[in-house]
ZAMARGU-4260 file (C-alpha; in steps of 0.2 Angstrom, whole numbers, plus 5000, padded with zeros to 4 digits):
<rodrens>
0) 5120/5261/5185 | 5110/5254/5170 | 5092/5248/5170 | 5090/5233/5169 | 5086/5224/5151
5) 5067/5222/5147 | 5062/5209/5134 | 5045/5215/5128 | 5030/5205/5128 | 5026/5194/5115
10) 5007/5192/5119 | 5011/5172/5116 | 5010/5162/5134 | 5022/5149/5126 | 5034/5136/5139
15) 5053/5139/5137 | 5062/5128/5123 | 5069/5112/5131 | 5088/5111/5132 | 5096/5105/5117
20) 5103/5084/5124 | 5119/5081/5120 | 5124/5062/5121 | 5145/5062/5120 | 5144/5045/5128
25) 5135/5037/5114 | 5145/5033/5102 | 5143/5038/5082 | 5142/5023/5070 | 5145/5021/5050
30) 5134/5010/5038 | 5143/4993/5033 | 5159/4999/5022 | 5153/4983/5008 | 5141/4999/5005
35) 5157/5005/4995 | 5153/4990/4983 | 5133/4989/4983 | 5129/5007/4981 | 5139/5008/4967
40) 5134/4991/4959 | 5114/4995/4962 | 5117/5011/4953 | 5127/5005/4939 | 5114/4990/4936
45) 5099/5004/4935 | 5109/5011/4923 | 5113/4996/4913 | 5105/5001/4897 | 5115/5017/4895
50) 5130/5009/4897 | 5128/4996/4886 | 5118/5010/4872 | 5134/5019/4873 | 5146/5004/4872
55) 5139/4996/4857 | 5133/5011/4846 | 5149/5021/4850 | 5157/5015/4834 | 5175/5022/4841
60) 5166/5038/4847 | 5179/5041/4862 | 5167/5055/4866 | 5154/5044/4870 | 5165/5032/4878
65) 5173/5045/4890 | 5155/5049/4895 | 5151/5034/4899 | 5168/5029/4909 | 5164/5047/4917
70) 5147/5042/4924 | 5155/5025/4931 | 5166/5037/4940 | 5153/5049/4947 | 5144/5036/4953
75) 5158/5024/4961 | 5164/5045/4969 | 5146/5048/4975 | 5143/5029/4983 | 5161/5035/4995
80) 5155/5051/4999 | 5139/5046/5005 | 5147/5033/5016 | 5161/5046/5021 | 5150/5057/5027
85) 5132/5045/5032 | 5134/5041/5051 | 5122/5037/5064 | 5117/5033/5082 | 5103/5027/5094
90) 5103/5036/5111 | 5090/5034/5124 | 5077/5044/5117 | 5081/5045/5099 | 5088/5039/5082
95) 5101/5053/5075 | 5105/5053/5058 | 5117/5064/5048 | 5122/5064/5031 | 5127/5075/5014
100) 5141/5084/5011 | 5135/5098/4999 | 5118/5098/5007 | 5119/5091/5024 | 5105/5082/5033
105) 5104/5081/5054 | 5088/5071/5056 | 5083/5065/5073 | 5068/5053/5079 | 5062/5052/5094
110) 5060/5036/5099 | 5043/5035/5107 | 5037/5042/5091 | 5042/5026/5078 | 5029/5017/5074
115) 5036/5001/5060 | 5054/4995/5057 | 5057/4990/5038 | 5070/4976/5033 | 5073/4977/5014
120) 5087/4968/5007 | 5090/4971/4987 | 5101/4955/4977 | 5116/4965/4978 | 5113/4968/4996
125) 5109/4951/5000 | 5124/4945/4990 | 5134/4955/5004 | 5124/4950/5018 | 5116/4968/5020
130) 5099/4976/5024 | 5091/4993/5023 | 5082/4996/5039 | 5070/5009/5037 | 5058/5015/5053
135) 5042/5024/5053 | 5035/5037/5062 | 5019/5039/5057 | 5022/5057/5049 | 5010/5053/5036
140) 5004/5072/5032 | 5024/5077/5028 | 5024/5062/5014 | 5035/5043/5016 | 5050/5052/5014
145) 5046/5066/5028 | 5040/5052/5039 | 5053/5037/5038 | 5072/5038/5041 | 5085/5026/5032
150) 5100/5017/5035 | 5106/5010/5019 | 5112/4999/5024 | 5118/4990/5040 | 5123/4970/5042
155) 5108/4959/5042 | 5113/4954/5061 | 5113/4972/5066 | 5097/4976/5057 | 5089/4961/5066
160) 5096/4970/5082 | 5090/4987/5078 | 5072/4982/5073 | 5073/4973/5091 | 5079/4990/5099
165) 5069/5002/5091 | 5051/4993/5090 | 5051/4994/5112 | 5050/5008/5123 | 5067/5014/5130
170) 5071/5010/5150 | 5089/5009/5152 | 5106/5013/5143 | 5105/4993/5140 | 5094/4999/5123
175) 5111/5008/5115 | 5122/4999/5104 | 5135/4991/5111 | 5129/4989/5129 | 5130/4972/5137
180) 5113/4968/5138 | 5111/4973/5118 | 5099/4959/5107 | 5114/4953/5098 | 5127/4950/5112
185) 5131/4934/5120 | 5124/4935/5134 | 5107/4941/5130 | 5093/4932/5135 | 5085/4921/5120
190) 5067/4927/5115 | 5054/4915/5117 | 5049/4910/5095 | 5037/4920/5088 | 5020/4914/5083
195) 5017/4910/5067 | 5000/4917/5059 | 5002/4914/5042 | 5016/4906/5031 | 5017/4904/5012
200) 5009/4890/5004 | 5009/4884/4984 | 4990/4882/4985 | 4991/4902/4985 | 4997/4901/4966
205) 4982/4899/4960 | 4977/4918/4964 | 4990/4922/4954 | 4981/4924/4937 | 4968/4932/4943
210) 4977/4948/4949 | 4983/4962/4936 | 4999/4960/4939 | 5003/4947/4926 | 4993/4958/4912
215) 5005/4973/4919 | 5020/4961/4919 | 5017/4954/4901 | 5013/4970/4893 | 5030/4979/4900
220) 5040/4965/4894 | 5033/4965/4876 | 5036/4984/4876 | 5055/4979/4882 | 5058/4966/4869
225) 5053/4980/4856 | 5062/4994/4863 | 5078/4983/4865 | 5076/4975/4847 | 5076/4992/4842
230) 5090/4998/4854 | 5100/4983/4848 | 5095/4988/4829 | 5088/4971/4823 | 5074/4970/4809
235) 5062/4958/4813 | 5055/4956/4797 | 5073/4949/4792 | 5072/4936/4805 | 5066/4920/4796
240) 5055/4914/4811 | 5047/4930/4814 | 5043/4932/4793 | 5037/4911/4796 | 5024/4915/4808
245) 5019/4930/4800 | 5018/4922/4784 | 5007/4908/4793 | 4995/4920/4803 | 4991/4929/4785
250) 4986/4915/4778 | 4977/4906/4791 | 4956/4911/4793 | 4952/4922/4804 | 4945/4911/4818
255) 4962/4901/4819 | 4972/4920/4821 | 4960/4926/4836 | 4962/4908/4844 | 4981/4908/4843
260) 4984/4926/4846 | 4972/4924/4863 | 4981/4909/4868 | 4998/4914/4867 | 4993/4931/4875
265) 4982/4919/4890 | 4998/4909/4892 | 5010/4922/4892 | 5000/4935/4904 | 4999/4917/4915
270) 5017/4914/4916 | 5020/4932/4919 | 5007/4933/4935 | 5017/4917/4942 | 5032/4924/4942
275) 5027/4941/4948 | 5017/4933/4962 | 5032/4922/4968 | 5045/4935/4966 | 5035/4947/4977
280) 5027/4933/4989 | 5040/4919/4989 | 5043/4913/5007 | 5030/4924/5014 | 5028/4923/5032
285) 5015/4931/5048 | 5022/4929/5065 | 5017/4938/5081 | 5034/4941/5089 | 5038/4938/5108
290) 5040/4960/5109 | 5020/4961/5104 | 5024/4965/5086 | 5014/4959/5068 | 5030/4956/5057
295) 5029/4950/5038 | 5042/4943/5028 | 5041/4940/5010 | 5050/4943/4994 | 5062/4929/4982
300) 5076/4943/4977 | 5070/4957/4985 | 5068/4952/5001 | 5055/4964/5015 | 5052/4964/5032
305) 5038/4974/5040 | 5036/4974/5057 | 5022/4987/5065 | 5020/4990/5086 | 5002/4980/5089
310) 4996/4992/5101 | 4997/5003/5084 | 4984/4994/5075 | 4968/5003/5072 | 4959/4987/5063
315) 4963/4979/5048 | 4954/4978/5029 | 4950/4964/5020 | 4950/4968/5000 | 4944/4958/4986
320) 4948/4962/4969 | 4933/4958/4957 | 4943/4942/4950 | 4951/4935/4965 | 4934/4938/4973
325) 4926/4927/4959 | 4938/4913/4964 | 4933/4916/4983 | 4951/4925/4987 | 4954/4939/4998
330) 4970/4950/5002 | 4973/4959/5018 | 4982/4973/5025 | 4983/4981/5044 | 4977/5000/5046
335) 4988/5008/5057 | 5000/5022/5059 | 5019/5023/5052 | 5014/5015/5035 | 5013/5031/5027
340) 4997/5029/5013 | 5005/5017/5003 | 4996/4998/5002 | 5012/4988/5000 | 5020/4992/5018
345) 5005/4986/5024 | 4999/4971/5019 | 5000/4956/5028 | 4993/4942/5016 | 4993/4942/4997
350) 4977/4936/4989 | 4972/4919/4999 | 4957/4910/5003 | 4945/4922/5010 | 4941/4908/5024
355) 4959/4909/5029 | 4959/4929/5027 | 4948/4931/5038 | 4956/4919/5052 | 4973/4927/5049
360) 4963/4946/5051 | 4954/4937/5068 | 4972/4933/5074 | 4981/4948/5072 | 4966/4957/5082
365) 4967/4944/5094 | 4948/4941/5092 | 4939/4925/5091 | 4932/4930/5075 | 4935/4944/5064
370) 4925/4959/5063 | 4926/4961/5045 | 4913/4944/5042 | 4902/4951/5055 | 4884/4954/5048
375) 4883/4971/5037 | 4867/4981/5038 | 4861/4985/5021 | 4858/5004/5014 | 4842/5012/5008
380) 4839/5006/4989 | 4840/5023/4987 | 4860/5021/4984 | 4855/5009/4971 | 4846/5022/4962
385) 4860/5033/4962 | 4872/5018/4956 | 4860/5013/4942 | 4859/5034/4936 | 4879/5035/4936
390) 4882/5020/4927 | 4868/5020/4915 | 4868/5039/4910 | 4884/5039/4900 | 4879/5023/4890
395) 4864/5034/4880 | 4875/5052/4878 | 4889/5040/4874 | 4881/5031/4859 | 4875/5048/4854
400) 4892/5056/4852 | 4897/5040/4841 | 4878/5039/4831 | 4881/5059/4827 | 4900/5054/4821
405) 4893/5041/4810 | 4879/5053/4802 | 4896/5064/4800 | 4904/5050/4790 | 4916/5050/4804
410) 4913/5034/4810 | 4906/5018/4805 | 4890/5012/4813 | 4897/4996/4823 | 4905/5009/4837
415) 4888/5018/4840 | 4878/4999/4840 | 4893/4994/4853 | 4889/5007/4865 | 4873/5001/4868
420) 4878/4985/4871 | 4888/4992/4887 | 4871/4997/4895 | 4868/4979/4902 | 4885/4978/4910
425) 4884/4994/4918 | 4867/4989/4926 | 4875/4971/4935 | 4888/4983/4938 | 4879/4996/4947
430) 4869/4983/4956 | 4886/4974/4962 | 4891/4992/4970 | 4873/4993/4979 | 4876/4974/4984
435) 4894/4978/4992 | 4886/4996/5002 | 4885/4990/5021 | 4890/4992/5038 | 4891/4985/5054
440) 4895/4988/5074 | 4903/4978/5084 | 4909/4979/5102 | 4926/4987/5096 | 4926/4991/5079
445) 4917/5001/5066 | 4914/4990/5050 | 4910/4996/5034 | 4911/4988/5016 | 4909/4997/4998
450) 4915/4999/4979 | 4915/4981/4967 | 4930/4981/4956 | 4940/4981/4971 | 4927/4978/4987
455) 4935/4982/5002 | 4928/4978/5020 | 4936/4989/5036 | 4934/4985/5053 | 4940/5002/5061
460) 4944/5003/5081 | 4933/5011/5088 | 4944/5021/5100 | 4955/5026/5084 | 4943/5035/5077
465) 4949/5054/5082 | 4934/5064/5071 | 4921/5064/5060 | 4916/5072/5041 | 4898/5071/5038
470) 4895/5076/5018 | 4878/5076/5008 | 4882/5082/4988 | 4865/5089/4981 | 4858/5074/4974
475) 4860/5065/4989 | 4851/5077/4999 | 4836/5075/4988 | 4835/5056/4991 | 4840/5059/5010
480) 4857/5049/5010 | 4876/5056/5015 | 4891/5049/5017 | 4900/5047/5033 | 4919/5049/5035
485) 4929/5040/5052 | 4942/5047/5053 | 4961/5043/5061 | 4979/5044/5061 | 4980/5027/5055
490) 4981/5021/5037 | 4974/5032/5025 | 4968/5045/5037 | 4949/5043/5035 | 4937/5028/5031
495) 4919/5031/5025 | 4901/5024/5029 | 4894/5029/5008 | 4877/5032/5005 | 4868/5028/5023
500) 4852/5033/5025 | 4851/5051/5033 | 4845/5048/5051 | 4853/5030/5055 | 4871/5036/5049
505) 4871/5051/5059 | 4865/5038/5075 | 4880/5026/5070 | 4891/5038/5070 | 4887/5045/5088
510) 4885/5026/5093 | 4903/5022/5086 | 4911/5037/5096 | 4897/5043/5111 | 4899/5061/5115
515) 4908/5064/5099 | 4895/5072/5088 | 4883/5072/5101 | 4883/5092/5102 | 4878/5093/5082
520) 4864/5081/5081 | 4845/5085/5086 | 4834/5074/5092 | 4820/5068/5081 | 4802/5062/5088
525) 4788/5056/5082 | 4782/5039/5071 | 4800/5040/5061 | 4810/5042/5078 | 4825/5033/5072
530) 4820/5030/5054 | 4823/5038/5039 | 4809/5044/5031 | 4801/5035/5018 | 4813/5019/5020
535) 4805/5004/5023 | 4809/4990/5036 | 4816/4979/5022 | 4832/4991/5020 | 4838/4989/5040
540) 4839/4970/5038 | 4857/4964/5040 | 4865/4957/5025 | 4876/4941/5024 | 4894/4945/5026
545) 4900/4946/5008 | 4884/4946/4994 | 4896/4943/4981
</rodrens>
């Protein structure tokens, strides 16, 4: 009679796997078989320029014509493999995906985890009625990819459907596809309609211009007009117009050349930013849906829809860029989990009217008014010292380098002489970042405001914040300041309280979050309790909500 056999100890106390859940009553499901057409034609488009390289400069090459007919047959070959072998399902507790042939992928959600369901529909897939639904999880650690799982792509009905599906909790096999009781059946009940927060209006053009977009825009199509003329062969100096306005700009003085260069660049940078702006934001709409979700719709030929879970938002940020802010604009975006760290998924308004940025960030909150004009308590002007010695020091070693390049015979002496110019923008510079430091406490949210090219006001959840990062460099030990880091599983993972005086931040953080850092912190008595010392008064006075 044999013993018994032992399993050693492994020295881990760990619970028993759970049984693996097999789900034969749930029926597997393929993407949209007009994928056979899209996948292809989306791929051939992005390769539009190789194609057309090798049809005109083959000059009877049948080398170079095979090639290419070869690449339209790999592509049409993988765009059938991929929907041969891509199926998926939705179960009671999780989204299953499985695709590849050669490399195969079983990918599984859980349900409770998904956080945001993204509609995206390209012109090829709009053409064919079709949308990419792509949901979030809110792995932001593992990366976008790691974290979201795509169907590319489904029927815009069924997309519609399974953002329905997957943005609520699971209670029944009603939440299957297929079942009686499924969004997009007959005899569903018809959702009460959605609450519009924001919609697009033409007013919002004039924001436009004063983003980067239209310099980024104008600049890649004048380095695409050149590459193609060269592509395409074609001498510009042997077109007649091109030799005309040469000719003219030559002989013209030199005041009429900068005028007319600078206005055909202002005008063509302006069309450009129009049509960037409409093509990303045309037909942008903020509703509140009747499931408790913050959904956004936008885009003219690529069209998006984000919808995020709003017991998932941690707060919201209100950014303004240094020229929209000139024009009293604002953008905002929701701080929340199953974003990833990318700012484009979550945004809910383009640049705006900061009045109505701030009553859209109020609304998606559900406050009265939004933390993010409460008002800010100013920093020690100790920050400005250190903002005045960043941006003032390189000036001087700067125009150093280029006066030692000159005496070189290098250089001429204009470059040097232009350096020092640059002293007087950094100081309004450096002052405009001490202006933008403050922060703020309210009931629910931690509120904080800093940088000026692109000043950026959080209002942070108070109950999101999961930790905190306290860190003082050696300079800022000196002058008795540190920078406090909130931070969460929202968003980009951490927000930070720059260049708050020593004492008060570490009493704002334990405020924020009681208990938190209460174990790390010592208690200080005497005339300074609660003051850093040296500060006076004047630096804890509130600020008003935006000093720009």
């Amino acid at each position: 009679m044999s013993a018994p056999e032992h399993t050693p100890p492994t020295g881990l106390d760990l619970p028993a796997a759970p049984p693996l859940v097999e789900h034969p009553e749930v029926e597997w499901r393929r993407l949209d078989p007009r994928m056979l057409v899209v996948t292809p034609l989306n791929s051939l488009i992005s390769l539009l320029p190789v194609l057309v390289g090798v049809v005109l400069f083959s000059s009877g090459d049948w080398g170079r014509l095979a090639f290419g007919a070869a690449l339209v047959v790999l592509v049409v070959a993988a765009g059938v493999v991929r929907w041969l072998t891509t199926r998926y399902r939705i179960t009671d507790d999780q989204v299953e995906l499985h695709t590849g042939w050669l490399v195969r992928k079983r990918l599984a959600t859980p349900r409770e985890r998904i956080r945001t369901v993204d509609l995206t529909a390209k012109p090829a897939h709009r053409l064919f009625g079709l949308s990419t639904v792509r949901v979030g999880t809110g792995r932001q650690a593992l990366g976008s990819e790691a974290a979201t799982l795509a169907l590319d792509a489904v029927t815009s009905a069924e997309a519609e459907r399974l953002r329905q599906v997957l943005l609520r909790r699971p209670t029944s096999a009603r939440d299957t596809p297929g079942a009686p009781d499924s969004p997009d059946t007959p005899n569903a009940p018809v959702p009460p309609p959605a609450t519009v927060l924001a919609a697009f209006s033409p007013a919002w053009l004039r924001y436009a211009p004063l983003s980067t977009s239209g310099l980024a825009a104008a600049g890649a199509l004048f380095t695409t007009a050149l590459n193609l003329a060269d592509d395409l062969r074609i001498n510009l100096d042997e077109v007649a117009r091109v030799r005309a306005a040469v000719r003219w700009l030559v002989e013209s003085p030199l005041p009429v050349i900068i005028t007319t260069l600078a206005g055909a660049a202002l005008v063509l940078v302006l069309v450009c930013s129009m049509l960037v702006y409409l093509v990303q934001f045309w037909g942008h709409r903020l509703t509140r849906e009747a499931d408790n979700t913050i959904r956004a719709r936008r885009g003219l030929l690529t069209t998006r829809s984000v919808s995020v879970k709003e017991h998932q938002l941690r707060g919201v940020e209100v950014s303004e860029p240094l020229l929209v802010r000139a024009g009293r604009g604002a953008r905002v975006a929701a701080v929340t989990t199953g974003l990833g760290r990318t700012g484009e998924s979550s945004l809910l308004l383009p640049p705006v009217p900061r009045a109505l940025a701030q009553r859209v960030a109020a609304a998606v909150l559900r406050l009265p008014t939004a933390p993010t004009s409460a008002p800010l308590t100013r920093h020690p002007r100790r920050a400005l010292a250190r903002r005045l010695v960043r941006a003032v020091t390189p000036v001087p070693v700067l125009a150093a380098a280029l006066w030692a390049a000159h005496a070189l015979a290098w250089l001429p002496a204009w470059p040097a002489r232009l350096a020092l110019v640059a002293v007087l923008p950094a100081v309004l510079l450096a002052v405009d970042r001490y202006r933008a430091l403050g922060h703020a406490l309210t009931d629910e949210y931690l509120v904080s405001r800093a940088n000026s090219v692109v000043r950026r006001t959080v209002a942070l959840r108070r109950t999101g914040i999961i930790g905190w990062r306290v860190s003082q460099s050696w300079f800022q030990r000196r002058a008795g300041l540190l920078t406090l880091m909130a931070t969460t599983a929202a968003g980009h993972g951490g927000y930070e309280v720059q260049d708050v005086g020593q004492t008060r931040g570490l009493a704002l953080a334990d405020a924020a979050v009681p208990g938190l850092l209460t174990p790390f912190l010592v208690p200080v008595t005497g005339p300074h309790q609660g003051q850093d010392p040296g500060e006076p008064a004047g630096d804890d006075q509130p600020v008003r909500r935006s000093a720009g």
